[in-house]
Backbone bond lengths (Angstrom), bond angles and torsions (degrees), N, CA, C in turn:
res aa  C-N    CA-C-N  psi(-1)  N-CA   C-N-CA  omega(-1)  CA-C   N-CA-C  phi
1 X - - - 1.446 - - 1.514 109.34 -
2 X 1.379 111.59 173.25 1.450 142.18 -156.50 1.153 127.80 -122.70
3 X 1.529 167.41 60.44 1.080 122.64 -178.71 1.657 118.72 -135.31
4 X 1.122 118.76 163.27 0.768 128.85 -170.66 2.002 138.73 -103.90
5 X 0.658 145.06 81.09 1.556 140.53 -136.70 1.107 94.31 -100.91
6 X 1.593 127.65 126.70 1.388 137.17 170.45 1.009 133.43 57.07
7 X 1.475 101.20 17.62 1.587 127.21 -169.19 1.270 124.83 -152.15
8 X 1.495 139.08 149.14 1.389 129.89 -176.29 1.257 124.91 -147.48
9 X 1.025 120.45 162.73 1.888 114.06 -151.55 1.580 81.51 -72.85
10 X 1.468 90.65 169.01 1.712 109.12 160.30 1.095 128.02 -34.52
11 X 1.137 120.50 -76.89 1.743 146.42 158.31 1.344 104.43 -2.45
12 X 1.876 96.88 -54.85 1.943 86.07 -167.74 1.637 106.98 -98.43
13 X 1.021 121.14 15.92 1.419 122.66 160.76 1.467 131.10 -46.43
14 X 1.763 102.64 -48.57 1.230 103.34 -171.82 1.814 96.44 -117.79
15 X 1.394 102.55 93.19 1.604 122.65 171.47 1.359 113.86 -113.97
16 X 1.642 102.80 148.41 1.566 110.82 177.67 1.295 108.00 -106.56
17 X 1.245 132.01 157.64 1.455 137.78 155.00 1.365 121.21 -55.63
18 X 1.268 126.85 118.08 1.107 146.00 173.00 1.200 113.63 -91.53
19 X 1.566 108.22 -145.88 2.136 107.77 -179.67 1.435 88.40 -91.46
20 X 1.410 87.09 160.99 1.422 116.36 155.33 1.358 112.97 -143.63
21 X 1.756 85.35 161.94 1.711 119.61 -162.37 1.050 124.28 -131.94
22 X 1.539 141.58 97.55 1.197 166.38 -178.10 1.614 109.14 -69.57
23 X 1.654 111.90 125.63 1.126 133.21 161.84 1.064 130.89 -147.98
24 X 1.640 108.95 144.43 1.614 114.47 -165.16 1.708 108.59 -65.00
25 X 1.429 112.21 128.49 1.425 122.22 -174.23 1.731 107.29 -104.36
26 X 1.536 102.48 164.17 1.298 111.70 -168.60 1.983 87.83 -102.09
27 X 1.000 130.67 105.90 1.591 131.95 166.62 1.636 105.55 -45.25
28 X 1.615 139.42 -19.64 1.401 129.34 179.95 1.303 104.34 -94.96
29 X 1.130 134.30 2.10 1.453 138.16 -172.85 1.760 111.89 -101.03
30 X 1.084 115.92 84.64 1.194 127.25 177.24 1.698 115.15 -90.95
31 X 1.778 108.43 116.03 1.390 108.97 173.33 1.562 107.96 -92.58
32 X 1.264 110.73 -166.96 1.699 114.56 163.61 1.453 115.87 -86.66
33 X 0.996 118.72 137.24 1.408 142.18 -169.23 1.663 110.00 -91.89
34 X 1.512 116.35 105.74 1.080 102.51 -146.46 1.758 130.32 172.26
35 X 0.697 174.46 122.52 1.227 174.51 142.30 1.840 118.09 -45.13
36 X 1.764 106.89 107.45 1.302 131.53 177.89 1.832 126.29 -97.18
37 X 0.825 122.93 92.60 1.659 100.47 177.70 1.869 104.17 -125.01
38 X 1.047 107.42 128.83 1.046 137.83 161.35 1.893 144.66 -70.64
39 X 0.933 133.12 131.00 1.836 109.80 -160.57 2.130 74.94 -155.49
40 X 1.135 103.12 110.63 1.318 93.42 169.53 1.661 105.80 -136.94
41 X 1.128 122.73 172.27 1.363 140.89 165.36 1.946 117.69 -127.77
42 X 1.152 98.25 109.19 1.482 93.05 -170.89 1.613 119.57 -71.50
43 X 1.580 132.89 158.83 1.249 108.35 -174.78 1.721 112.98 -58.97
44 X 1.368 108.99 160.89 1.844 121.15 -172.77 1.512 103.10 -60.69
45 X 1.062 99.13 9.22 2.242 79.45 172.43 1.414 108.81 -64.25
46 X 1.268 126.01 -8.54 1.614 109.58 177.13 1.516 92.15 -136.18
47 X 1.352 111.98 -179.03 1.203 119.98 -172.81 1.864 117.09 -109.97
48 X 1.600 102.41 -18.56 1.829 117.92 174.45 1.535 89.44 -96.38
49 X 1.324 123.13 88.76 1.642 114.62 165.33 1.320 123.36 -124.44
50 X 1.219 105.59 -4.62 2.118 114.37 -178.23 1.796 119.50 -92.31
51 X 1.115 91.94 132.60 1.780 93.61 -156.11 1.736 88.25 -139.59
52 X 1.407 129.81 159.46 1.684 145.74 177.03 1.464 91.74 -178.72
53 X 1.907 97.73 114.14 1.149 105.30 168.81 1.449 106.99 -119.75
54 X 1.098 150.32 -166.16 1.631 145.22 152.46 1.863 96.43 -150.34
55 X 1.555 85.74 128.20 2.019 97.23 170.82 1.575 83.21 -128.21
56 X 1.668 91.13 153.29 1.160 125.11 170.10 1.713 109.44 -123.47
57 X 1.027 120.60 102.56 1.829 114.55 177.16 1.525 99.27 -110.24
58 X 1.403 117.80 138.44 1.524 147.06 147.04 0.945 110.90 -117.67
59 X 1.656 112.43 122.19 1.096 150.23 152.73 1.889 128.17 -17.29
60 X 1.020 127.21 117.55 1.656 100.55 -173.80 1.813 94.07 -173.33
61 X 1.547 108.53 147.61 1.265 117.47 167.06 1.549 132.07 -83.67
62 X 1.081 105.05 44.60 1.654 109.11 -176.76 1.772 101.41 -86.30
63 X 1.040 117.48 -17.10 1.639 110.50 -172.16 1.501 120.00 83.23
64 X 1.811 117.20 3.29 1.005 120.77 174.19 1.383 118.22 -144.80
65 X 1.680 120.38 149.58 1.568 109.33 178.45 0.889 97.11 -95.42
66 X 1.428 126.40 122.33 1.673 143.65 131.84 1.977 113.45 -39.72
67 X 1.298 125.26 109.63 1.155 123.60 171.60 1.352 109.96 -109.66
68 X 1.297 115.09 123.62 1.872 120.23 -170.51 0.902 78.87 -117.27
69 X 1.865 121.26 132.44 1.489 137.41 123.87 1.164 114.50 -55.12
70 X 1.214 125.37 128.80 1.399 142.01 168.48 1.460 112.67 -88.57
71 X 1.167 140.06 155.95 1.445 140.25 -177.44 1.367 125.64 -106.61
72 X 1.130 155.05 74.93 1.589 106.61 -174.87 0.987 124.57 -87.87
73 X 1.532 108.88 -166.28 1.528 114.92 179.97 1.361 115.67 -73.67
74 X 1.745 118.95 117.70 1.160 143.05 -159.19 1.315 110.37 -28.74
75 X 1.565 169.78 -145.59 1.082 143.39 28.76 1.496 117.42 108.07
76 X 0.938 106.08 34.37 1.576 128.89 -167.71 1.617 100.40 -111.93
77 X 1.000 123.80 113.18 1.774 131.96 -175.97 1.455 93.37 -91.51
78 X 1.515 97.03 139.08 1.606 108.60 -177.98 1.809 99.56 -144.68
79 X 1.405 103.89 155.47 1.372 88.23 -173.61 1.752 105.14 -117.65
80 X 1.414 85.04 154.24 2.008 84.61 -174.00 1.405 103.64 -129.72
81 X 1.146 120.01 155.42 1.646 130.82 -179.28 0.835 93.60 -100.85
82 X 1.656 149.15 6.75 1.475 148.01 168.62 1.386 113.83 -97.03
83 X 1.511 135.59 -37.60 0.966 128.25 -164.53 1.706 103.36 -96.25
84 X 0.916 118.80 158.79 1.962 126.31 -171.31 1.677 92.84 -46.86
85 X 1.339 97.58 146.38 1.432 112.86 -169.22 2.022 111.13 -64.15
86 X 1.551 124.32 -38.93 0.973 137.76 146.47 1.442 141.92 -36.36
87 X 1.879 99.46 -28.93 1.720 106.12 -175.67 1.185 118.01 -67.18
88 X 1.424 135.51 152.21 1.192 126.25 130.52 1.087 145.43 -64.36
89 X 1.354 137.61 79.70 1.536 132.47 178.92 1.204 123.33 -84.48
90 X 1.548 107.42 142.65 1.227 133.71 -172.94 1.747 118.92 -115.68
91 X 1.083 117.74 130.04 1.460 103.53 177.36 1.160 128.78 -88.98
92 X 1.505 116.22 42.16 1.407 110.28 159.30 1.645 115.57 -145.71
93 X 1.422 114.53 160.43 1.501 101.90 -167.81 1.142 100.38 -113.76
94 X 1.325 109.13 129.67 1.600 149.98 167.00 1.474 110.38 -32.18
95 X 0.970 108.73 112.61 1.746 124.74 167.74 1.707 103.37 -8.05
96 X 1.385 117.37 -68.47 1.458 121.92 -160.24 1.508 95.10 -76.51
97 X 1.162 137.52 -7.70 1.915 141.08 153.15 1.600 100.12 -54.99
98 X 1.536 106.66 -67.53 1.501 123.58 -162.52 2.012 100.15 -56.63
99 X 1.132 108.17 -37.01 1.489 93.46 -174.97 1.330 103.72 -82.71
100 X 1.535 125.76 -32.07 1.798 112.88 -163.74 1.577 109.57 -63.63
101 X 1.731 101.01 -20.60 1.570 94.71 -168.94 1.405 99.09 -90.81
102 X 1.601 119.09 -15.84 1.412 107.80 -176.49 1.797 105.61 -65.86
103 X 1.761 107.91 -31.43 1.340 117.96 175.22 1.692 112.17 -44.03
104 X 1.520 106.01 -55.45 1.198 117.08 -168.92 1.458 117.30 -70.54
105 X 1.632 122.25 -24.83 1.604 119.97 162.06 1.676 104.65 -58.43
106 X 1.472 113.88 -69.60 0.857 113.65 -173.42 1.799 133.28 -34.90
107 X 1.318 113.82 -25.85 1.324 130.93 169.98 1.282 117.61 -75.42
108 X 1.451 113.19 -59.32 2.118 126.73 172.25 1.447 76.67 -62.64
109 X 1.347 163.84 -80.71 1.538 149.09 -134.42 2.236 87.71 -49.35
110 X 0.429 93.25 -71.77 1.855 98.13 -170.39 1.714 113.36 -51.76
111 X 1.533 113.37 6.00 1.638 108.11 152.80 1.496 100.39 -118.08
112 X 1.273 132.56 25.08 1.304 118.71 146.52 1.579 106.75 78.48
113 X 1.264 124.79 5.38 1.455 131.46 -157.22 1.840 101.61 -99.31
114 X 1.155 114.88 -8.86 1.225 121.09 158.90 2.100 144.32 -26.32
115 X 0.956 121.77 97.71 1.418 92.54 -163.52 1.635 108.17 -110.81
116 X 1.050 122.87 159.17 1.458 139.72 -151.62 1.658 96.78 -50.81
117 X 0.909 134.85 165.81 1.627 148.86 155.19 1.229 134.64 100.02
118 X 0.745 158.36 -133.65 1.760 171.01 124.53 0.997 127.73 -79.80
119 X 1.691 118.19 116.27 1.361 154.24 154.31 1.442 122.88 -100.60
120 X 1.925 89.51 108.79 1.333 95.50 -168.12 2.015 105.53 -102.39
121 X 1.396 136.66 139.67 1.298 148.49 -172.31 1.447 96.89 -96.79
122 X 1.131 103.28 98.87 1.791 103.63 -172.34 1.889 102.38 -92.74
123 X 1.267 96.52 32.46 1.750 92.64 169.78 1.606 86.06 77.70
124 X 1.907 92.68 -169.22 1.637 93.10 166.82 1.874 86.43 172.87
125 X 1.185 107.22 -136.09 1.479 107.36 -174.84 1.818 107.61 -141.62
126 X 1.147 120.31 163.82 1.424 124.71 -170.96 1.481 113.47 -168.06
127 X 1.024 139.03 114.32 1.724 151.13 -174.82 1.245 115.00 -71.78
128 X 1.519 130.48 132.75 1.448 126.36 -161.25 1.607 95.35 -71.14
129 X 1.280 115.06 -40.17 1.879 96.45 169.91 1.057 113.88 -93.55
130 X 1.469 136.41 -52.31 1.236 134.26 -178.09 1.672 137.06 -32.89
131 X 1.282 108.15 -15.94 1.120 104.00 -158.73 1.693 112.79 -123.60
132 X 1.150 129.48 141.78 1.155 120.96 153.54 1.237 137.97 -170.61
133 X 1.487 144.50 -146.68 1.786 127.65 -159.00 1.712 99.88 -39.91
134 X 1.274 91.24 -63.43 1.835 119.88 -152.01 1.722 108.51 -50.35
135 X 1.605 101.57 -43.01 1.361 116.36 -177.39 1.673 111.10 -74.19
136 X 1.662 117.93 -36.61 1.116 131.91 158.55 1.710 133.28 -55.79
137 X 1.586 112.56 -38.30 1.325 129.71 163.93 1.766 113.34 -72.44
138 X 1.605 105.45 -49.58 1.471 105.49 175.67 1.435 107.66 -51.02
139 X 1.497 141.62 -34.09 1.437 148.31 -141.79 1.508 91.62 -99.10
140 X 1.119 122.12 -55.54 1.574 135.72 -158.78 1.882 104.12 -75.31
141 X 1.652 119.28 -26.85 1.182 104.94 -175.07 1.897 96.52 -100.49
142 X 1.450 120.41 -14.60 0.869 115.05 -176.50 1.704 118.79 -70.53
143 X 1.737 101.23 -15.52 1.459 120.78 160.79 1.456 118.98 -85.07
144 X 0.999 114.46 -19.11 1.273 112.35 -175.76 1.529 101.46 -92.44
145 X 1.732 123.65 -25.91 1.553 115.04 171.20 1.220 107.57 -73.06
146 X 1.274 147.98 -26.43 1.440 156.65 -163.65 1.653 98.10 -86.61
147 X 1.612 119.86 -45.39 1.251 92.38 163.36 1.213 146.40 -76.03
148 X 1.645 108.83 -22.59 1.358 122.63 162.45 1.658 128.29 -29.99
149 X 1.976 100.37 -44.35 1.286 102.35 174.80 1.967 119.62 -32.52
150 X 1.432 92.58 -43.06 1.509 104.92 178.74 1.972 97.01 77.84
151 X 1.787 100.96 -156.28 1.678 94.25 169.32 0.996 138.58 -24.18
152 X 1.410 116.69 -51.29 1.296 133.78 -176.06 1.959 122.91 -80.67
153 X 1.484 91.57 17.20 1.908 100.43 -179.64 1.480 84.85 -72.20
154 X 1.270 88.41 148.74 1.702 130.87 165.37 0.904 153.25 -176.63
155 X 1.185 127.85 130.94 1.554 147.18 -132.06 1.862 100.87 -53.10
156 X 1.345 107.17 -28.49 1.201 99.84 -175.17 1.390 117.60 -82.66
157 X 1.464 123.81 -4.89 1.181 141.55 -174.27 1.557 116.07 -84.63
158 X 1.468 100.93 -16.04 1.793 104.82 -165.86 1.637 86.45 -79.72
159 X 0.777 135.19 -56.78 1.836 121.53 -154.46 1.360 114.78 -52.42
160 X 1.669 112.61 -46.67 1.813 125.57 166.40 1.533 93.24 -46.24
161 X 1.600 127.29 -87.49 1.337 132.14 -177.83 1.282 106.48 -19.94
162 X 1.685 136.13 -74.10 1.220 121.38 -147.09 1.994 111.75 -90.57
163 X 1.527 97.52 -0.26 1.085 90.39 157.33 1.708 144.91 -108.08
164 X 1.893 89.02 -3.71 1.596 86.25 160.49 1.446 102.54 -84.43
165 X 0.973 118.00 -40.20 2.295 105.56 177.31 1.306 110.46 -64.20
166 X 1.435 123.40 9.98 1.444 104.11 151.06 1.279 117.88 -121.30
167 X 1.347 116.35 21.00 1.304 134.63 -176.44 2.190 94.54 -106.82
168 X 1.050 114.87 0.62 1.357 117.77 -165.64 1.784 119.28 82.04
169 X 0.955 114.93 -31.94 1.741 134.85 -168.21 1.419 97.56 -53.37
170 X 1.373 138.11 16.49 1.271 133.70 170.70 1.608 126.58 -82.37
């Protein structure tokens, strides 16, 4: 694994705005404020396991999370010492990526656990074999528990975190 704190590879630097998706937020629910990216490889029990997402959340009292897809630049092969030595990776995620996670807001939107502001999907990277829903959903909640920490995130906290979300326990 990968990650990145308040910072983000190259790749996701130069992103476009995509859709966005509005949900009713809880105003007492404070995440960390902040910039996350992630590059993991899950253990080899399956063969689709490489996932790189990057969120950006700011904080704000509107009463709702704003979720911006970010885009990147299409089709651009990048190479990672994380993903299986064979894959092809690309730095941007594939339409059928972009909807499972829209699936997966939409579901956490209905426990209310939401907190006020903007969450931005700064793209990320994904391997023409390596990768897929499960490895993509495991990556995205394992960011979303790391932001939860809120103030109190810390660096020493990501290894526990990213290994119960790849243990499923997320």
């Amino acid at each position: 694994m990968k990650i990145w704190v308040n910072e983000v590879p190259d790749e996701c630097k130069n992103v476009e705005k995509g859709d966005i998706y509005v949900y009713k937020a809880n105003k007492d629910i404070t995440w960390f404020s902040g910039t996350l990216c992630l590059e993991l490889r899950i253990a080899p029990r399956a063969a689709s396991n490489y996932a790189m997402l990057g969120f950006r959340f700011a904080q704000d009292d509107s009463g709702f999370l704003k979720i911006v897809y970010m885009l990147n630049k299409k089709d651009k092969i990048v190479t990672s010492d994380i993903a299986a030595p064979r894959d092809t990776v690309s730095n941007d995620i594939v339409k059928k990526y972009y909807e499972i996670l829209i699936k997966m807001f939409d579901e956490l939107s209905m426990k209310n656990t939401f907190p006020s502001g903007t969450l931005e999907i700064l793209g990320g990277r994904c391997g023409s074999i390596g990768s897929s829903n499960i490895a993509v959903i495991t990556v995205a909640k394992i960011l979303i528990a790391l932001f939860e920490l809120g103030e109190k995130f810390e660096k020493s906290d990501i290894n526990e975190i990213i290994l119960e979300g790849c243990k499923g326990n997320l």
